[in-house]
N, C-alpha and C positions, 0 to 999 in steps of 0.2 A: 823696362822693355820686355824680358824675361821673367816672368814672375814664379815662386816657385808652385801656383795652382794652377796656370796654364804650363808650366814645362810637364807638371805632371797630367793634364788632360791629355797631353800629346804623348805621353808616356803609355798612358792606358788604352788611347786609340790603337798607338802603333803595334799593340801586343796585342791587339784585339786580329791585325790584318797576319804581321809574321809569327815565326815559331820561338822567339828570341828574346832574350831578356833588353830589355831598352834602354839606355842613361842617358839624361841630359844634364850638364857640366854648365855652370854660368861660367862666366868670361875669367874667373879666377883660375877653373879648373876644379872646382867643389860641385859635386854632384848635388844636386837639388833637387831632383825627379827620377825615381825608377822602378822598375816592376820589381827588385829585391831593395824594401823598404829599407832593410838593414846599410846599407850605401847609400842612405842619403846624408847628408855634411860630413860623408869622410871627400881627401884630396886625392883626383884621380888624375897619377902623372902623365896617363897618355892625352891627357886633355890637354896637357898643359904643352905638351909636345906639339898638339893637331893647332892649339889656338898660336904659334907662329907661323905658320903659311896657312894658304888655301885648298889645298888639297889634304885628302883622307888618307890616316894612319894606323897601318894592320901591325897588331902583336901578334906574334905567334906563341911565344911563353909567357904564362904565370911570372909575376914577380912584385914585390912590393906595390903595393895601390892599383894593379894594372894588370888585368885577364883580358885572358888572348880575344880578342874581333875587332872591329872596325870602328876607328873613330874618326868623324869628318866634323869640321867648323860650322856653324851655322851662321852663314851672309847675308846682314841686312843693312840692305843701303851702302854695300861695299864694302863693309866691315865686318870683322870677327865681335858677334856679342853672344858666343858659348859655342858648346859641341855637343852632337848628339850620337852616340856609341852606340853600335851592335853587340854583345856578349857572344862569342863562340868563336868555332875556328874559323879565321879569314875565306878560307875556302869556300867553306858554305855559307856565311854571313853577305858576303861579297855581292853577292846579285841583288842582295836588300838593300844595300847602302843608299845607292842612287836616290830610290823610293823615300827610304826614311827622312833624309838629306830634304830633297823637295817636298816633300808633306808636310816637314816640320818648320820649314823654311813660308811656304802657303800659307800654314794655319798662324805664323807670326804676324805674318802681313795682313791678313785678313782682323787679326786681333789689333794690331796699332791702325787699322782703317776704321775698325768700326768706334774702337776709342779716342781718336782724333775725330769721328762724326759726332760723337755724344759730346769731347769736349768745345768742338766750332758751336755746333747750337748751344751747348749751355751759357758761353761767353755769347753771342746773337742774344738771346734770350733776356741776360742781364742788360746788354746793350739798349733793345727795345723797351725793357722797363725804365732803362735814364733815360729815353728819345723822351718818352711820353709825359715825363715826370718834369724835368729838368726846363727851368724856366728863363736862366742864361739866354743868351746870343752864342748860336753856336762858333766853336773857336776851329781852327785847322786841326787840331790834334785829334779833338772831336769827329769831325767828318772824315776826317782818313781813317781812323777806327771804325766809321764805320761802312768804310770804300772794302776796307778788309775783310768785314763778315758780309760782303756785296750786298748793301742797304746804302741807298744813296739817298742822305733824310732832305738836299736842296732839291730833290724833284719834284715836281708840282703833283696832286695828286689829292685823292678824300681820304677820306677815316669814318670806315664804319662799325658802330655798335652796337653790338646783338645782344638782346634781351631777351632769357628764354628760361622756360622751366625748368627746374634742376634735374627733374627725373627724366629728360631726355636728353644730358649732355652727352653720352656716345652717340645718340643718332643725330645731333646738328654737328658734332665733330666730324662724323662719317661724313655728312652731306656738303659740310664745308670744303673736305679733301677732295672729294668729286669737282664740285666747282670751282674752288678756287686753288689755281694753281700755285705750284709754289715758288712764283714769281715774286708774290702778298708775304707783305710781315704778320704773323696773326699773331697775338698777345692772348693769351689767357688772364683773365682780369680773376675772376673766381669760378663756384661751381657753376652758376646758372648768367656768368655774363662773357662775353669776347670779344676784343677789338683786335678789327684788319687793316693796314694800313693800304689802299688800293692806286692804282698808279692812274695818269688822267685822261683815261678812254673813258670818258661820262656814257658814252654807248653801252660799249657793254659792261662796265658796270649796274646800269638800268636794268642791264637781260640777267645779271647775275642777282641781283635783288630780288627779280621774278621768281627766277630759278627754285630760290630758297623759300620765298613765300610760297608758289606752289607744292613744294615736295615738305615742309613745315609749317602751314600757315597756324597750328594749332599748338603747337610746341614752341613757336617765336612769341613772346609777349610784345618786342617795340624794338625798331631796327632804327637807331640815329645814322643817318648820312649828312653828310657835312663837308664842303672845301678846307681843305688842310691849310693853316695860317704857316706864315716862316719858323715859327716856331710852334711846334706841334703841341705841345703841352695847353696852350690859350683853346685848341680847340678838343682837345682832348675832357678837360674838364667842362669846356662847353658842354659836349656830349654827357659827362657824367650828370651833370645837372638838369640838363633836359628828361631824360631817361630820369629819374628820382622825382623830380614834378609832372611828368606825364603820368609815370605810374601809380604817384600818389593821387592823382586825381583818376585814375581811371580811363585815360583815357584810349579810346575804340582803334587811334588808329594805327596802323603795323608800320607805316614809315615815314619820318619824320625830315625834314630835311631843314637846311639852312635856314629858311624867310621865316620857318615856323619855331626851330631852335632858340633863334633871337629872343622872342616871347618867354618861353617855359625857361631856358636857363635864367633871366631878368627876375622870372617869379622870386625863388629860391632866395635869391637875394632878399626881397621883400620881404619874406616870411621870418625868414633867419634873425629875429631879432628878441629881446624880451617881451615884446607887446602880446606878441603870440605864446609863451611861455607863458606869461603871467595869468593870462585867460586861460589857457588850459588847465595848468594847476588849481584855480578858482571852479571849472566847471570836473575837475577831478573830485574836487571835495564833494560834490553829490554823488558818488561811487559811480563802481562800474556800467551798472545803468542809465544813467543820465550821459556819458560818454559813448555808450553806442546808441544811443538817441540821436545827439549829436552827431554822430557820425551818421548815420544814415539819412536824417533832415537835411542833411549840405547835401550828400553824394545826389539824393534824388530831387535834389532842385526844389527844397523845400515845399515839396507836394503831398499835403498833411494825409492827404486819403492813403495814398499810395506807400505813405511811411507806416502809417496804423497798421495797414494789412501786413506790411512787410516783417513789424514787429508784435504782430500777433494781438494787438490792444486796441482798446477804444479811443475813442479822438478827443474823449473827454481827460483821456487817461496821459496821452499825446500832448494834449495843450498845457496839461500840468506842469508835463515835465519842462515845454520849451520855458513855460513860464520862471521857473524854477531856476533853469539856463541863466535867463535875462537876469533876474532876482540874483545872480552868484554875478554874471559881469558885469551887471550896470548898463546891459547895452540889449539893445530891443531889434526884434527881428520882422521891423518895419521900416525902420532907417537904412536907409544906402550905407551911409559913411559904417554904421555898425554891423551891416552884413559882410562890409567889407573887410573891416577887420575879425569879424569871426567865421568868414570863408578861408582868413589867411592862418587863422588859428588851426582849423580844419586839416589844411595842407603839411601844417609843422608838425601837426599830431601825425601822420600820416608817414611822412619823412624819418621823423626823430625820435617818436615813442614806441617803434615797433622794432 
């Protein structure tokens, strides 16, 4: 509670305001903060005097561990946890006491306030990372943990996730704390991603989406909204997987919701298997070039003119390569069934090799 770099910050303010050497005594009576360094871990018996009552105690003589001025307890929370001493003659010390007393008393409180703030969010924080994670049925113990850090995970409600460029994370966190109040769980996933946990006003949630698209439309890459399942984590990874096959595919648009989610996270699935590994390692073997051939022939809807130009070559030059493609997988980019599995190759490369 007392520490001895905060007794001494308060040591150096206070001698910054009076003319007076300052001591502050932990709950032993060992001085652990003062403006004559030489007194710090010796035992100072007026402290030891002042920490059995409440009220402050003047020496007026020199004597063993203990020069004459005022030494008053410091109460927190009703209790003696130290003392903080004036050095001089009672007389003149005397008008300081009060002051010292409550400054040093303030500046405690204000330290265990802002340290009880950092440690409730840090435990919130952890809390929200097993909400999201944690694929259990929630139990009592659970939900009361988190009635405590005032997060009530049985209310009904969406989850949204922002996808945005990394070089603008202070201005969508700014613009976050503007609109969304801190009512919302917000999770920091990493540098360029965020999920909020939002409560079930679909209304203005709608206007808050706007919000952000308006005042970021350029720095948000793909915003997932989604109805929160009983157990949050089912929809969570929804989201993650929609957001990872949207963006591997490129796709245009800023918000994503539920009926469309269903679709993109199913892909992922699809893709996730050795069929698509195995084709991509086989069209790897014609190096780096033949790979972003590939990649560009998918992205632009296999539109031979449009890929040449795109890649600076001739369509004679183009045709080699696709051919070259087919010639490594065995599979032709006239067939359905084979576009289909080399569009989902596409997607895995996209995903998983970068």
């Amino acid at each position: 509670m007392l520490s001895k770099s905060l007794a001494q910050k308060i040591v150096d303010r206070m001698m910054d305001i009076i003319p007076y050497n300052v001591n502050i005594m932990d709950k032993d009576g060992i001085i652990i903060a003062s403006g004559d360094r030489d007194r710090i871990n010796t035992l100072h018996l007026g402290a030891q005097e002042a920490l059995q009552g409440t009220s402050a105690i003047e020496v007026y003589e020199e004597r063993e561990g203990v020069k004459p001025g005022v030494n008053m307890p410091i109460m927190f929370n009703k209790r003696s946890i130290g003392v903080v001493g004036i050095t001089g003659s009672p007389k003149k010390v005397r008008s300081f006491g009060e002051l010292v007393k409550v400054t040093t008393e303030l500046l405690i409180q204000q330290e265990y306030s802002i340290e009880k703030y950092i440690i409730k969010n840090k435990l919130k924080e952890e809390y929200l990372y097993e909400w999201i994670h944690r694929k259990e049925i929630y139990d009592d113990e659970f939900i009361d943990r988190g009635k405590e850090l005032n997060i009530d995970i049985e209310e009904k409600g969406y989850l949204l996730i922002i996808d945005y460029k990394k070089q603008y994370s202070k201005k969508i966190k700014k613009i976050i704390e503007i609109y969304f109040n801190k009512e919302v769980d917000i999770i920091s996933l990493n540098s360029s991603r965020i999920c909020i946990v939002l409560n079930n006003n679909i209304e203005r949630n709608n206007n808050l989406i706007e919000d952000l698209l308006e005042k970021a439309k350029e720095e948000v890459n793909l915003m997932i909204f989604l109805k929160k399942s009983d157990i949050l984590s089912k929809t969570f990874y929804k989201g993650i997987s929609t957001v990872n096959i949207a963006m591997a595919l490129g796709i245009k648009k800023k918000v994503i919701r539920d009926e469309d989610a269903i679709f993109y996270s199913e892909i992922e699935k699809i893709v996730k298997n050795k069929d698509s590994k195995l084709l991509l390692e086989k069209i790897q073997e014609g190096g780096e070039e033949l790979i972003d051939t590939f990649r560009v022939f998918v992205s632009e809807n296999f539109e031979r003119g449009k890929v040449a130009e795109l890649l600076h070559i001739h369509r004679n030059t183009l045709s080699y390569r696709l051919s070259k493609i087919e010639e490594l997988t065995g599979l032709s980019f006239n067939n359905s069934i084979d576009i289909f599995r080399l569009i989902n190759t596409y997607i895995y490369y996209n995903i998983y090799s970068h």
